[in-house]
N, C-alpha and C positions, 0 to 999 in steps of 0.2 A: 533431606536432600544433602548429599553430599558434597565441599568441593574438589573438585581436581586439583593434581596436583600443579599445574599450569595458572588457580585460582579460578578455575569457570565454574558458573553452575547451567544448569539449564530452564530456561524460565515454561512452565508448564502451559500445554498449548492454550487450554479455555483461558487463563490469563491473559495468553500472548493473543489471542483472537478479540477477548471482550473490550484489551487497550489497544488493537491495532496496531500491534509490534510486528514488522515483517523484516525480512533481511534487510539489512541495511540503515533500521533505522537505528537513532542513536538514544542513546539513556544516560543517564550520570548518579553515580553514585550520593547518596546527602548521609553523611553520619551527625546524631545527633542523638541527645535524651537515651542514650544507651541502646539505642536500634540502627538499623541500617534501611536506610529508604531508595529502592529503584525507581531513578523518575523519566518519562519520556521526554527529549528533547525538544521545545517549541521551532519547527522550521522557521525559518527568517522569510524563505519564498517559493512558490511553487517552483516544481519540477517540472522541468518542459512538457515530462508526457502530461502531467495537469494542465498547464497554460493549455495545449491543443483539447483534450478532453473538454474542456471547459468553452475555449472558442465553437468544439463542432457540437455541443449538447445541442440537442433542439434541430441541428439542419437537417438532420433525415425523414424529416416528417411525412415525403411524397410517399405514398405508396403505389409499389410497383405489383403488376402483376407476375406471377411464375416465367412465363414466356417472355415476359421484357428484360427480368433480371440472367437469364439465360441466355438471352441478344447481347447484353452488356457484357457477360462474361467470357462468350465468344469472339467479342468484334465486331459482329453482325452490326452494331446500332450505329 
């Protein structure tokens, strides 16, 4: 892998998928023992869209029928 000239590389996707690296997340560099370690950043605390995720798991449990979600989506109900 090469780096650029800017110093970037690009971290390979099945890597980036199997540690759950997506945009935004943060990493930090560890030099030590003669290698270079990329590590993921521990969040301090959820991300609003978590906090809500996390509030609504579990409410949608009603099941609707076709026709009902169709009322809903018109106004009808």
């Amino acid at each position: 892998m090469l780096v650029s000239t800017k110093g970037q590389v690009t971290i390979p996707q099945a890597i980036r998928e199997r540690h759950g690296i997506e945009p935004g997340t943060e990493v930090e560099f560890v030099d030590g023992d003669g290698r270079i370690e990329v590590r993921v950043v521990a969040r301090a605390q959820a991300t609003r869209g978590e906090r809500l995720v996390k509030r609504l798991r579990g409410s949608g449990e009603r099941r609707l029928t076709t026709d009902e979600i169709m009322a809903l989506t018109r106004g009808d109900a």
